[in-house]
Structure formats: C-alpha cells, structure tokens
C-alpha positions as CSV (number, residue, x, y, z in Angstrom):
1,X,43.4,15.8,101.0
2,X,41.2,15.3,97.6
3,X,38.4,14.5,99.9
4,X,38.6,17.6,101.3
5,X,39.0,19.2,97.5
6,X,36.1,17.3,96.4
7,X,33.5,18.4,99.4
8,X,34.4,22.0,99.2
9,X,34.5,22.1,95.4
10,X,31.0,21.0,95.6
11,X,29.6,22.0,98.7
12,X,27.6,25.5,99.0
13,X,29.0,28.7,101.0
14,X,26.7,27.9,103.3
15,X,28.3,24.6,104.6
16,X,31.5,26.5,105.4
17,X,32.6,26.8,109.2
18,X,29.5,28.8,111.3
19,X,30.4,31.1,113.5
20,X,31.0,29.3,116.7
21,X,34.4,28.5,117.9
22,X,36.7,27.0,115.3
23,X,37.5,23.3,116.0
24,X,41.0,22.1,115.8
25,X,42.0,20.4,112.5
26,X,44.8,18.8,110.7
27,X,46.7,16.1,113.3
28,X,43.8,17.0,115.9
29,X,40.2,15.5,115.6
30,X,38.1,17.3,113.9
31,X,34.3,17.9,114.3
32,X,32.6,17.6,111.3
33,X,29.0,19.4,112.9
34,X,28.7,23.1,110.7
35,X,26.2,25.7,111.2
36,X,25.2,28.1,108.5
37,X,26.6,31.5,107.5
38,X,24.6,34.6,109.4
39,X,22.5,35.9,106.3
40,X,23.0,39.2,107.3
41,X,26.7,40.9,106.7
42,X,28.0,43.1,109.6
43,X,27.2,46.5,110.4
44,X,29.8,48.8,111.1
45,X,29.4,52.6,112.5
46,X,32.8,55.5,111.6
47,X,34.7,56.3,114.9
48,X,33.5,59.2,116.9
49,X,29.9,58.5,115.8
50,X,29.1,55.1,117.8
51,X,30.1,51.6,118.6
52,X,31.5,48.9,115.7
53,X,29.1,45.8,115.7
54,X,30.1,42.5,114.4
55,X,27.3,39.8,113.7
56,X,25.4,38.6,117.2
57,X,26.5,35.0,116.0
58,X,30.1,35.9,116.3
59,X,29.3,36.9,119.5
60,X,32.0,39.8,119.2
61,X,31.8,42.5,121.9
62,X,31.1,45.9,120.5
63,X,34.2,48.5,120.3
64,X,33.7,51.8,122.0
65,X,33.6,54.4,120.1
66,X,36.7,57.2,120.6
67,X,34.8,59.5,123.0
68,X,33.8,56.7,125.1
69,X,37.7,56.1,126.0
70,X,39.4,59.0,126.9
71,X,42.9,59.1,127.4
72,X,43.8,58.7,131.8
73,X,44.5,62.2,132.6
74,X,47.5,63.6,133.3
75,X,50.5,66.0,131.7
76,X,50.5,64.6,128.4
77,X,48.1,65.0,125.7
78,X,47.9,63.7,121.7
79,X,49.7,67.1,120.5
80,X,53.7,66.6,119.7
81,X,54.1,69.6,121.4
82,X,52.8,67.8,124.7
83,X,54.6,64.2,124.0
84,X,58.2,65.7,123.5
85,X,58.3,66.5,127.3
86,X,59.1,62.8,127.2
87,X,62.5,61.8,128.8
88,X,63.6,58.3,128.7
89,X,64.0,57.2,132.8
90,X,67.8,55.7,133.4
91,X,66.6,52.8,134.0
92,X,66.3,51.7,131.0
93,X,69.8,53.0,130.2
94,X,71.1,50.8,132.4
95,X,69.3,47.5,131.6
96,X,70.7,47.3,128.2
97,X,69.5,43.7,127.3
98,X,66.3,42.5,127.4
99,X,64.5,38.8,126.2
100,X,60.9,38.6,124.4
101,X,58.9,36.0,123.8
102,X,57.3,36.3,120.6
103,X,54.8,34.1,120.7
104,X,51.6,33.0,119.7
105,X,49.3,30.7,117.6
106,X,51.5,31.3,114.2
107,X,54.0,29.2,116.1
108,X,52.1,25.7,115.8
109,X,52.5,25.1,111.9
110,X,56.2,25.8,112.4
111,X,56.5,27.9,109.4
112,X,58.0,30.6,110.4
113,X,56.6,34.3,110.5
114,X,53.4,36.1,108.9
115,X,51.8,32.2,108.7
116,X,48.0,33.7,108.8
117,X,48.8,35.8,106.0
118,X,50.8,33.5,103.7
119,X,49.1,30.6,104.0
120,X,46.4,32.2,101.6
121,X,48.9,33.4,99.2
122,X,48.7,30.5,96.4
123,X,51.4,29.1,95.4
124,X,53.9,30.2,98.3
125,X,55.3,27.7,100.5
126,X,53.5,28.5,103.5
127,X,50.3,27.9,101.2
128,X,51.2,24.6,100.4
129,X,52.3,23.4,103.6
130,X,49.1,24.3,105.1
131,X,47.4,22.6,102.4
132,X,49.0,19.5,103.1
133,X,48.7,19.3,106.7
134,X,45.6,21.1,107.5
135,X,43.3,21.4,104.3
136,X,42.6,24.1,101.4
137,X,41.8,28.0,103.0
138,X,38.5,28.5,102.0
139,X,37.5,25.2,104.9
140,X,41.0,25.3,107.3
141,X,41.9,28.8,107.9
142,X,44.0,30.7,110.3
143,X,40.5,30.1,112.7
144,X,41.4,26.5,112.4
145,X,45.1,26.7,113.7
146,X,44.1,28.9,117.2
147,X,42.4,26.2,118.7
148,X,45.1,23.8,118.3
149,X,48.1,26.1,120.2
150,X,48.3,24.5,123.6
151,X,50.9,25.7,125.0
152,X,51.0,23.0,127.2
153,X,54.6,22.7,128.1
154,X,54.8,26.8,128.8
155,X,56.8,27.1,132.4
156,X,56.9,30.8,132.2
157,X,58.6,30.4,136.1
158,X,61.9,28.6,134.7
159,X,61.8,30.7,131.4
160,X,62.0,34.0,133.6
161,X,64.8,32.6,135.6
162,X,66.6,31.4,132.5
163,X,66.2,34.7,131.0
164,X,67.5,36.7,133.7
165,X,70.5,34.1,134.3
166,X,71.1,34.8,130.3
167,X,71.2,39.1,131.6
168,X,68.3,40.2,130.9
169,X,67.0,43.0,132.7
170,X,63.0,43.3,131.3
171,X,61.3,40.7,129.3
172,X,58.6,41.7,126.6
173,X,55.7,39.8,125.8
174,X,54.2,39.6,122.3
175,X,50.3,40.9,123.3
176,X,49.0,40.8,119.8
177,X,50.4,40.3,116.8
178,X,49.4,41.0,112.8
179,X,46.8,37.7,113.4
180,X,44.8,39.6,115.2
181,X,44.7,37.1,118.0
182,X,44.7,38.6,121.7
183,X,47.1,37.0,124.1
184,X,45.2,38.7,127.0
185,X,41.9,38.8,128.5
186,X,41.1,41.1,126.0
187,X,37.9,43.2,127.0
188,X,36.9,44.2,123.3
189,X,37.7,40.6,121.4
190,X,36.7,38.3,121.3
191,X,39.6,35.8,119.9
192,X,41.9,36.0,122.7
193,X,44.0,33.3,124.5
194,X,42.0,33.3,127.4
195,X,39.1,32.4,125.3
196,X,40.6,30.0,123.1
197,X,43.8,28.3,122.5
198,X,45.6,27.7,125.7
199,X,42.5,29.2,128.0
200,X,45.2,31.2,129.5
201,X,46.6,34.8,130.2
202,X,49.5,34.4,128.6
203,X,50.6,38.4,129.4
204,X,49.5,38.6,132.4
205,X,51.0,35.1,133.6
206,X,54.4,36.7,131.8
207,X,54.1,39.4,133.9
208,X,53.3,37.6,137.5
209,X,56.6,35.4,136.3
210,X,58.9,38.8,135.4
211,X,57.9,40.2,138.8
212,X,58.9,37.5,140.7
213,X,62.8,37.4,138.7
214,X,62.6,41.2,139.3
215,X,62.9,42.0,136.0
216,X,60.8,44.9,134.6
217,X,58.1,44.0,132.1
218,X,56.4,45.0,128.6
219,X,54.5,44.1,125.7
220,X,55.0,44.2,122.2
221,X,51.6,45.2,119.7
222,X,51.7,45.0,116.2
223,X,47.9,45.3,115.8
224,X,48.2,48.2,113.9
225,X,49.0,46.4,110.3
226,X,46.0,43.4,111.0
227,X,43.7,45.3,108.8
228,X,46.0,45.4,105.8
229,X,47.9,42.1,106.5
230,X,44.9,39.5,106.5
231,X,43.6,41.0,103.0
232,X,44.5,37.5,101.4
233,X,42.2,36.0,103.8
234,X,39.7,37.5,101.7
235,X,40.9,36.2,98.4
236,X,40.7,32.8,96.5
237,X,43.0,30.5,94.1
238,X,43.4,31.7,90.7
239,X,43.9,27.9,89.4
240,X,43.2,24.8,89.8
241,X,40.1,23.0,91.1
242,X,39.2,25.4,93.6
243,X,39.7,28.3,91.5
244,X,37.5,31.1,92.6
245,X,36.1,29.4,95.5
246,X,36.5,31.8,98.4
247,X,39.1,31.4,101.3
248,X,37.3,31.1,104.6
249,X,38.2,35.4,105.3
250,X,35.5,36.1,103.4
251,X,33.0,34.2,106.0
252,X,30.9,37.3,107.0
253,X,31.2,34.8,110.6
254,X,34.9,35.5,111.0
255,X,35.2,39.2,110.3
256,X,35.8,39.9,113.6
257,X,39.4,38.0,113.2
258,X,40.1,38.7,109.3
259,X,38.4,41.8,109.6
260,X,36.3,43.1,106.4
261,X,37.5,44.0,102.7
262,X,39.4,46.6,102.1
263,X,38.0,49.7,100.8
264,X,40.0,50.5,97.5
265,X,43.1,51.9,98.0
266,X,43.5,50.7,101.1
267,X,46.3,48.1,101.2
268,X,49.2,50.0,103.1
269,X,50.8,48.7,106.0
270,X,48.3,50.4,108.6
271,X,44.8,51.1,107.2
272,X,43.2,54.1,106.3
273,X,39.8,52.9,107.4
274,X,38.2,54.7,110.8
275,X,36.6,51.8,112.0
276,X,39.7,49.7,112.3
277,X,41.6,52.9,113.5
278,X,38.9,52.8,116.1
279,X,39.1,48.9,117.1
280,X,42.8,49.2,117.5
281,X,42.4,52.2,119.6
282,X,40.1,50.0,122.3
283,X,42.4,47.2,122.5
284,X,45.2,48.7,123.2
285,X,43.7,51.3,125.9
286,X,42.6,47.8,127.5
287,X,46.1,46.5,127.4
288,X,47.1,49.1,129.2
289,X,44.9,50.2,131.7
290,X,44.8,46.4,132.5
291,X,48.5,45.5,132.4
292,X,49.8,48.7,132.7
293,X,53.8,47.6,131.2
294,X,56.2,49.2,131.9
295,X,57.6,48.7,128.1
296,X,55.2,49.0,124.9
297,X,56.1,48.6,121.6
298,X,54.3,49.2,118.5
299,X,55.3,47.3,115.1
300,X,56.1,50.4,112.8
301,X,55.9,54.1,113.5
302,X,53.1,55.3,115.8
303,X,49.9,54.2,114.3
304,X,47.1,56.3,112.8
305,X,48.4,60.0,113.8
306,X,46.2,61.3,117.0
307,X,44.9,58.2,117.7
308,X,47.7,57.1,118.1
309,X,49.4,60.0,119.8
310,X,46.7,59.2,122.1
311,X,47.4,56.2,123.5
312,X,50.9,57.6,123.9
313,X,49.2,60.3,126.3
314,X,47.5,57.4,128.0
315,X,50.2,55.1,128.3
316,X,52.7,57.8,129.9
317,X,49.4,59.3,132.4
318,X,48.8,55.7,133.1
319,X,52.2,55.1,134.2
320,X,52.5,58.4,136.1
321,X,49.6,57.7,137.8
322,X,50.7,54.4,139.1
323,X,54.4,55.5,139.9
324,X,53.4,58.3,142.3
325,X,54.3,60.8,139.9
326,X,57.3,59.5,138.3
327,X,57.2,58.7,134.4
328,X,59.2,55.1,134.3
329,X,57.5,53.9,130.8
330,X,59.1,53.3,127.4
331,X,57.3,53.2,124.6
332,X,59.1,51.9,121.2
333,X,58.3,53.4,117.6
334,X,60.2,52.8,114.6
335,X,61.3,55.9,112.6
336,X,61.8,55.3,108.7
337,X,60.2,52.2,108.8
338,X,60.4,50.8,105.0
339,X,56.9,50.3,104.3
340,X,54.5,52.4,102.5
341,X,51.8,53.6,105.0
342,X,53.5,52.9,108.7
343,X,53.2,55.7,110.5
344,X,54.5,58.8,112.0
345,X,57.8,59.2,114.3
346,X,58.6,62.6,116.2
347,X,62.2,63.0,118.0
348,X,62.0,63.5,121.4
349,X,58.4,61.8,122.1
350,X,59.6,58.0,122.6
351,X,62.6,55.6,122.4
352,X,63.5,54.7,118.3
353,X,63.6,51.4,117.5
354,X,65.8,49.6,114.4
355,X,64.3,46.3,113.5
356,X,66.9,43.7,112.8
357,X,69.2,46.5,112.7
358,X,72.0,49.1,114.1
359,X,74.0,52.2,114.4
360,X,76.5,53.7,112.8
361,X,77.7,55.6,115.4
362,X,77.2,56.9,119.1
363,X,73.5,58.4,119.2
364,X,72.8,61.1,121.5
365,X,69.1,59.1,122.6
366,X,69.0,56.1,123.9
367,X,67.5,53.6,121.1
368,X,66.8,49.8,120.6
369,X,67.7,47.0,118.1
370,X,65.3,44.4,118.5
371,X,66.3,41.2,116.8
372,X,65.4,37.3,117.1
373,X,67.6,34.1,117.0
374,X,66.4,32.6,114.1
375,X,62.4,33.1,113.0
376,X,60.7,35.4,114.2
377,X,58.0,32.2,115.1
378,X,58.9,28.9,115.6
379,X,60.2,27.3,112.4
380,X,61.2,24.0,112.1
381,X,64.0,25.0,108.9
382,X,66.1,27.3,111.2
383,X,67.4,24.1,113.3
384,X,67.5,22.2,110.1
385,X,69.5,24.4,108.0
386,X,71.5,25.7,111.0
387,X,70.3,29.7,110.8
388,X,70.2,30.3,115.1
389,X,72.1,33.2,116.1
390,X,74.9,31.7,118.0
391,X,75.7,33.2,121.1
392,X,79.0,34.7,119.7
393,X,76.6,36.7,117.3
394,X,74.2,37.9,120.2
395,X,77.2,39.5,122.3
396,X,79.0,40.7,119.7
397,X,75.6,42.6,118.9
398,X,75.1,43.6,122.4
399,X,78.3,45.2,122.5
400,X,78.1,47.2,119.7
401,X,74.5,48.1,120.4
402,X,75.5,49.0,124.0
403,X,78.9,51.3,122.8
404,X,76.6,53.2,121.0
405,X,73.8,54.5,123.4
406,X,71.3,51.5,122.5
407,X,69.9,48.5,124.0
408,X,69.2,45.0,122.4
409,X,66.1,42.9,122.6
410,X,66.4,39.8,121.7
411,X,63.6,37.1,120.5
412,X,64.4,33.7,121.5
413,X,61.7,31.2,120.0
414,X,60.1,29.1,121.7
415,X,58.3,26.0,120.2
416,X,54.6,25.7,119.9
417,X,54.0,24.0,122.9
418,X,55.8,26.8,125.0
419,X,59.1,24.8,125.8
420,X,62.5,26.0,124.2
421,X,64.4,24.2,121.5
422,X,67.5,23.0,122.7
423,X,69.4,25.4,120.6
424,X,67.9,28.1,122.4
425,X,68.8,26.1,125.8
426,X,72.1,26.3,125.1
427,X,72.5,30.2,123.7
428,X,70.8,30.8,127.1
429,X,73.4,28.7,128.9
430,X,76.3,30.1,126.8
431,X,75.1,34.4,127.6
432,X,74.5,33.0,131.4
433,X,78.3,31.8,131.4
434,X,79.6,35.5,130.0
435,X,77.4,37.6,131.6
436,X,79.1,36.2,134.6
437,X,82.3,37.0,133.6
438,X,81.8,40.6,131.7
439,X,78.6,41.7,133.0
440,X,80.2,44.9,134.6
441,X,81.1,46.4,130.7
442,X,77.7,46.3,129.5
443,X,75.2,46.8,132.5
444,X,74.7,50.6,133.8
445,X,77.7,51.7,131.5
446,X,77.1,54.5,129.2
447,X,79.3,55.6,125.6
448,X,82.9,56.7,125.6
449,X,83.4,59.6,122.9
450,X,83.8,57.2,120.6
451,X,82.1,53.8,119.9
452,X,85.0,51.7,119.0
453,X,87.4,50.9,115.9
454,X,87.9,48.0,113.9
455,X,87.6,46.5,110.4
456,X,83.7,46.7,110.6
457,X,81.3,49.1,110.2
458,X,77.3,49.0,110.8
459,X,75.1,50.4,108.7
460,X,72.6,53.0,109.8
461,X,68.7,51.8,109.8
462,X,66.6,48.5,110.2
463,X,67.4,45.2,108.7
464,X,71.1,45.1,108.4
465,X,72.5,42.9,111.0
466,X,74.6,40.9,109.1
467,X,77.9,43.0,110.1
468,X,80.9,40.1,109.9
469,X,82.5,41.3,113.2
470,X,86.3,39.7,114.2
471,X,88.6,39.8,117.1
472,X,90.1,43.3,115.2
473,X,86.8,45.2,116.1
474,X,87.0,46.7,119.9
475,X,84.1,49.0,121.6
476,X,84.1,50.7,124.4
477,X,82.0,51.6,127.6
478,X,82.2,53.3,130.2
479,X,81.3,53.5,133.7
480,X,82.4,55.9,136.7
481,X,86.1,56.0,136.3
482,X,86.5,52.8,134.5
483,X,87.0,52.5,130.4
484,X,86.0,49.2,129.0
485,X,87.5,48.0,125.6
486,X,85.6,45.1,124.4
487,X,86.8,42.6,121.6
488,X,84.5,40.9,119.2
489,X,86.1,38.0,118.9
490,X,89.0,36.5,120.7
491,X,91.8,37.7,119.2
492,X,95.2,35.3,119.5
493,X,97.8,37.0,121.4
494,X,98.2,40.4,121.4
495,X,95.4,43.6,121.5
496,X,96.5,46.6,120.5
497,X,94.0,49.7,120.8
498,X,95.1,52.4,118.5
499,X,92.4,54.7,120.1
500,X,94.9,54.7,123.4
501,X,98.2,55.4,121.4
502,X,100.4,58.1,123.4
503,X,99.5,60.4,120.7
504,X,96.3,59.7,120.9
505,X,93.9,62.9,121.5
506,X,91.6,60.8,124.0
507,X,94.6,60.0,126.6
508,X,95.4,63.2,128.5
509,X,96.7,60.8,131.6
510,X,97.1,57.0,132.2
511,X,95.7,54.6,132.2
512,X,96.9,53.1,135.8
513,X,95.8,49.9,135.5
514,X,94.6,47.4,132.9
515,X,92.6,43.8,133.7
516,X,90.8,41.5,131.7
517,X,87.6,40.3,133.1
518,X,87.8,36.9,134.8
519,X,91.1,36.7,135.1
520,X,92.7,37.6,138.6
521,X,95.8,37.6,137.7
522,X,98.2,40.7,136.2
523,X,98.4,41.4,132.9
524,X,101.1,42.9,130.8
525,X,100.6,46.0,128.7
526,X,102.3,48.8,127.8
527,X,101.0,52.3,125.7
528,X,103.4,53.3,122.5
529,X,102.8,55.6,119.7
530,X,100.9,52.5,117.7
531,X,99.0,51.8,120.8
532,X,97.3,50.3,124.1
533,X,99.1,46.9,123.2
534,X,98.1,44.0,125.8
535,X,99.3,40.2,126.2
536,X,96.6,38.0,126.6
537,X,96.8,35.1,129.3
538,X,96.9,31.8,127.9
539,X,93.8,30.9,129.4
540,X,91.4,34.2,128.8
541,X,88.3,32.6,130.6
542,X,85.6,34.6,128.2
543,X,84.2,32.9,125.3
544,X,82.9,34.8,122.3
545,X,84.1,38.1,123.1
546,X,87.1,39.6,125.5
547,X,86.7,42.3,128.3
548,X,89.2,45.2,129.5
549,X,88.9,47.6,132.6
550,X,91.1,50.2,131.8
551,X,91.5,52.3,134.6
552,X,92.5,55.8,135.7
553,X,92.5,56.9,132.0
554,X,92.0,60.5,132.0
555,X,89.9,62.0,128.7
556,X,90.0,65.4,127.1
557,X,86.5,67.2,127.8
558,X,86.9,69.7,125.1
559,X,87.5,67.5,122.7
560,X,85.8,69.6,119.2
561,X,84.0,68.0,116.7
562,X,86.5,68.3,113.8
563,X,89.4,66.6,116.4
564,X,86.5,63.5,116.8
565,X,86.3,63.1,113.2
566,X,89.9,63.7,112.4
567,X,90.5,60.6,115.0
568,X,88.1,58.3,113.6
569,X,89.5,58.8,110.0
570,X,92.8,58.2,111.2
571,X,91.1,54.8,112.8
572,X,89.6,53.6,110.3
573,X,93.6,53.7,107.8
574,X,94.9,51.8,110.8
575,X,92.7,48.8,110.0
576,X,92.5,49.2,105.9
577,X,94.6,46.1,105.8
C-alpha cells in the first residue's frame, strides 16, 4: 500500500482514473493504462427548462427534462387530493410475508451497509478497510468496487423456490440503492448492472424467477438520498500523507455516479437541488414503465413533493393500465422517518412502512415492517460475532406484525457472489419447516379486536425491533370462523389465555373446539374465570413458536372503545409478574 501512497501523493490530478469504465482493483488485476481528466467540468440545465448533460467522455445519457416524461394517464394525478383515492388491494393483506434481496455492489467488500459512503469518511472502519484491501479514495473509489461484483454464483431459479418454500408470498428486489448504481437496464445511466458488474439484469431476471414460483414481484429504490449520501466522495483526508489530496468523487469524469458538490445548505437526506430532483425523476419512470412491479418502495417518505407525487400517479396509472382496470400496486413510504429532509407522507395515499421497526397496537391500514437478518449487505462480522436473526426471532416478528394489521419483509443477505451463507440456508430451511405446520394463522388471516397479551410490549415507530418476546406473549388472528392464539415461544406445559376467561368481554359463546397445529390428536382444555387454559402434548411438533385454532368462539360486535381499553389494562396486571 505505500506504493500506492507514494504515486498518488506525487502524481498530478490529471493521472487519476479517466473516464472510461473503472477497472477492478484490490485482489483482481488491475490495469494500470489512465487517460486524463475532461478539462471541461459538466454542464447542467434546472428541471423543466432542458435536459441534464454530463461530460461526452463519461459517455452518460442525457436526463429528460420533466415535461418530456409525463406521468401514463389515468385517474390519478400528483395532487393528495387525487392519490388518497388509493385503496390497498387484499392481496397484499393476505400475503403477509414477503423476502428481498438487497443486493448490490456494496456487498463485495463485505462491510456491511452505506460502504460507498463510508469508505471516504477518514478514520472510520469502513475507511480503513478499504484502504487496506483496495487502495486510498482519491485512486480506488466506489468506481473501483462495481466492476469487481460478479455475481457469479446468483441462481435466482433456487433462491425463488427457497423463498417461497420459507412463505413468502412476493419477493422485492433492491433496483437502486444510495450508490447510485442501477441494477436494471437503466435507460438514463449509465452505471448499471447490465453495463458493468455482472453484465446482467439483475431485476428483471428476479422478476422472470418470481413469476415462475408465482410469487408477486417489486422493487425497492432508495435513489432519492444518492445526492446527499455520496457528499464524502467529494472530500479529502484531513491528515496524514495524503492530506488534502482529493478523493476520486471529485473527478469531474465520475459525476455522473458521485454526482456534483452540493450547493451550500444542501446536506439533508434528499437534496434540495432541481437537477437531481429531475435525474431521479427519469430513472424511476423507466423502472416502471419497464418493469412495471407490482410492489415499489421508496427509502424515506415520498421524495421531492410533486415530483414525487408524480411518479405515484404514474406508478398506480401504470398498473391500472396493465391490470385491465384494476389497481393491484403497492407503493411503500415511510411516515416520520428520523432524518432531517426525507420527505412527505399523506394517510390514505400508500401503504406506511416502519423500518426495522413495529406497532404498538392493531392499525386500522395495512402497513409493513421491513427488516433484515443481520446487515443490511453482506458483512463478514455478522457470522463472526453471531448477530443473524434466528428463525425464532423472524416468526416471533411475523406474528406480531401480522396480529396487528401489517406485513413483514424480510432481507436475507446474500453474499457477493449471489449464493447464500449457510446461516441464511438454514433460517430458510427452519421458516420452510413452520410454515408447514402453522401456515393457516398467518396467511389470509386478518386482526382479532385485540392483538394479543403478554409480558411484552412493541414500541410505536422505526428502529425498535429489539422486543425480548417469551412463551408468555400470545397474538391472535383470525380467519372465517376460526381464532388463532399464537405463542412466542414454546411455553412448558400449560397456556392459559386470560383474553378467553369466562368473564371475559370477548367470549359471548364457546369456543367448541381447540387444536394445536400439527398435532392430530385431541387436546385438553377447559375455560375458567383465570382463563382459556390448555395442556400441551408432549411432543408439540412446532419449533419457535406454538399455534391454536380456537373454534366456534363467538365475539361481541359492539364491543365500545372504553370496554377495549378497560380489557387490555386488565391484561396487562395479569402479566405484571
């Protein structure tokens, strides 16, 4: 590594990596042929007036300006007014779990998550690791780890199968994320996978592979926050050697992929700026008009106000166009999101989404937790240090997201080269085996009047999933005539349900019969004033988390507000033990 110190301590700007594709550095050979830096800095034009231009040497197609993409026509238009005639369709009520595959170059260092922005933050980890394996930032960039994600053991066929054997009912695929890399054919950049990389379609080879495994099929963009998120790229070390020598971002060759400096002020987490406002705008109207997904997602609230209120018309008259009529889509936006400058969320115009997070209670729209099983990338410390969701985790999760009008989309990593890890092999294996057995209490099931009791409580909002569940904690679903109490945990001997006591406000008749998933045989129960109190088998089948049909329980309709609350205060003293 000093030689590479020394020559770009010495060596002129000029000398730096031209504009051509990036070669692959690090463990991979490296050509050592440069070409100069374009004299001439890009040109850039506001949206609605004309076309962004980057540098003829990048060879960067030019962005449409707003006009020149209209939303596809239909009902819906950018106005809230318009966008709150949105109605989720049941069928994503009924899927309730879904897989994603987030996934992309950041994955080959095997850092972890945000890689193309750390690695230019001195001092961090990330920064160091990169300059031990790859070379200092302002020579080996971000540009220089693209080339060298192969993906070369990706079987997107077996994934989809393994996914849908693990439950899931639609598979998301990460599209872009804050690296501004494209995992499409992308129309309007031109740093996409198809391009470089893997020379591949990753999405739409996802989405011929979901098809086939009949599973219904998205895409994830968090393009939005690329602006503001590769500002270090433009930066430099503060000490040392190469102090003030600048990282490769600043290469007027690569500002198509690190994009240009910031105007001041402009460091929230999407920009302020019109022409990247304008770029993200034309890269997302290509994703769907050519993928047309019947999930999208967007990292943080909906981006940039009516431009982004557009895409939402185009997605939903895209989709209504191609289901005869019908709006099927879904489009994810995160409401409260805590970072400074992410965007607007409107009730009514799109399914919520809680990051890494949950519910505290039954919500009367359908929402999403999306969460991952370790990293959000590939990183080699989660097997090391033992920080994989286990399965027990996941379905505890899923039944509590499920219980209270949501759904959960899980992440599960895949390694650089596009095969799993074998920790995620056997989570797979292990929610394969239990969907099997309890499948019927989570899929098309909606929420009882109340979600559950127990000794735990979830917090409202993103990032809080660390809830220690335990076999005490029990929620419920429903489905036709059929109640299903569901423990997280396997509890010893004995359940009892205080929510089903005699006395209980919820139990105007029954229950006539009580079973325990994957097990044929009777079980004994009996309903006192403590309880629905049930022996278990001695061989309960179920790992990880118990299932009860509870049949021919008749339920109050009337049941007020203040009788609800009353009920779950009562609850909650039951358990203060």
């Amino acid at each position: 590594m000093k030689s590479i110190f020394l020559i770009s301590l010495l060596a002129p700007m000029a000398a730096l990596a031209g504009p051509s594709a990036p070669q692959p550095v690090g463990k991979v050979e490296t050509s050592t042929a440069k070409a100069p830096i374009p004299a001439v800095p890009p040109t850039f034009a506001d949206a609605n007036v004309g076309r962004v231009e980057y540098p003829p040497e990048a060879h960067a197609p030019s962005i449409p300006a707003l006009g020149e993409l209209p939303p596809c026509p239909g009902p819906f238009d950018s106005t809230v007014e318009s966008l709150r005639h949105y109605k989720c369709p049941e069928w994503f009520r009924d899927a309730k779990f879904g897989i994603w595959a987030h996934w992309g170059p950041q994955a080959v260092p095997e850092d972890g998550d945000w890689y193309a922005r750390r690695l230019y933050q001195e001092g961090r980890l990330f920064y160091r690791d990169h300059l031990a394996e790859y070379g200092h930032p302002s020579k080996s960039g971000y540009k220089d780890i693209i080339p060298l994600w192969k993906a070369g053991k990706w079987d997107p066929d077996r994934l989809m199968s393994l996914y849908k054997a693990a439950g899931a009912r639609y598979f998301m695929a990460q599209a872009v994320h804050h690296d501004n890399f494209d995992n499409w054919n992308s129309k309007y950049h031109k740093w996409n996978s198809v391009a470089m990389g893997p020379k591949k379609d990753i999405v739409g080879t996802w989405k011929e592979a979901a098809k086939k495994q009949g599973l219904h099929f998205g895409v994830s963009e968090h393009l939005g926050h690329a602006y503001t998120f590769l500002l270090p790229s433009h930066g430099a070390d503060k000490k040392g050697p190469l102090a003030g020598v600048p990282y490769d971002g600043n290469d007027p060759a690569f500002s198509d992929l690190c994009g240009m400096p910031a105007r001041p002020g402009d460091d929230k987490w999407y920009s302020t700026d019109p022409r990247w406002q304008q770029e993200w705008y034309a890269r997302i109207h290509d994703l769907i008009s050519q993928y047309q997904p019947e999930l999208l997602y967007s990292d943080g609230g909906v981006p940039f106000g009516e431009i982004g209120r557009k895409i939402m018309a185009h997605y939903y008259n895209t989709d209504i166009r191609k289901e005869g009529g019908v709006l099927n889509a879904v489009y994810f936006a995160k409401k409260n999101y805590p970072f400074a400058g992410s965007g607007e969320f409107f009730d009514g115009t799109c399914v919520m989404d809680r990051e890494r997070g949950g519910s505290d209670d039954i919500s009367p729209d359908p929402w999403q937790c999306d969460t991952s099983t370790g990293d959000w990338y590939y990183n080699r410390r989660d097997a090391r240090y033992h920080r994989y969701k286990t399965s027990a985790k996941v379905i505890q999760m899923l039944a509590d997201t499920v219980s209270k009008n949501g759904n959960l989309l899980l992440n599960v990593t895949l390694s650089p080269d596009g095969s799993l890890p074998p920790e995620m092999e056997t989570l797979l294996s292990e929610l394969a085996d239990w969907m099997k057995i309890n499948g019927e209490a989570i899929f098309s099931t909606r929420p009882w009047v109340i979600y559950g009791e127990g000794v735990s409580e979830t917090s409202n909002g993103a990032f809080n999933e660390n809830t220690p569940y335990s076999p005490f904690d029990i929620r419920f679903t429903r489905k036709g005539g059929d109640l299903y109490a569901i423990t997280l945990g396997i509890p010893a001997d004995k359940v009892a349900i205080h929510a089903l006591a005699t006395n209980s406000p919820l139990v105007s008749a029954g229950p006539s019969d009580v079973s325990l998933l994957g097990c044929p045989g009777k079980l004994h129960w009996i309903m006192t004033d403590e309880g629905l109190v049930i022996d278990l088998p001695s061989d309960p089948k179920a790992k990880s988390a118990l299932c009860f049909k509870i049949s021919g329980l008749t339920t109050p309709t009337d049941l007020s507000k203040a009788v609800l609350d009353d009920l779950k205060r009562a609850l909650k003293e039951e358990y203060r033990f």
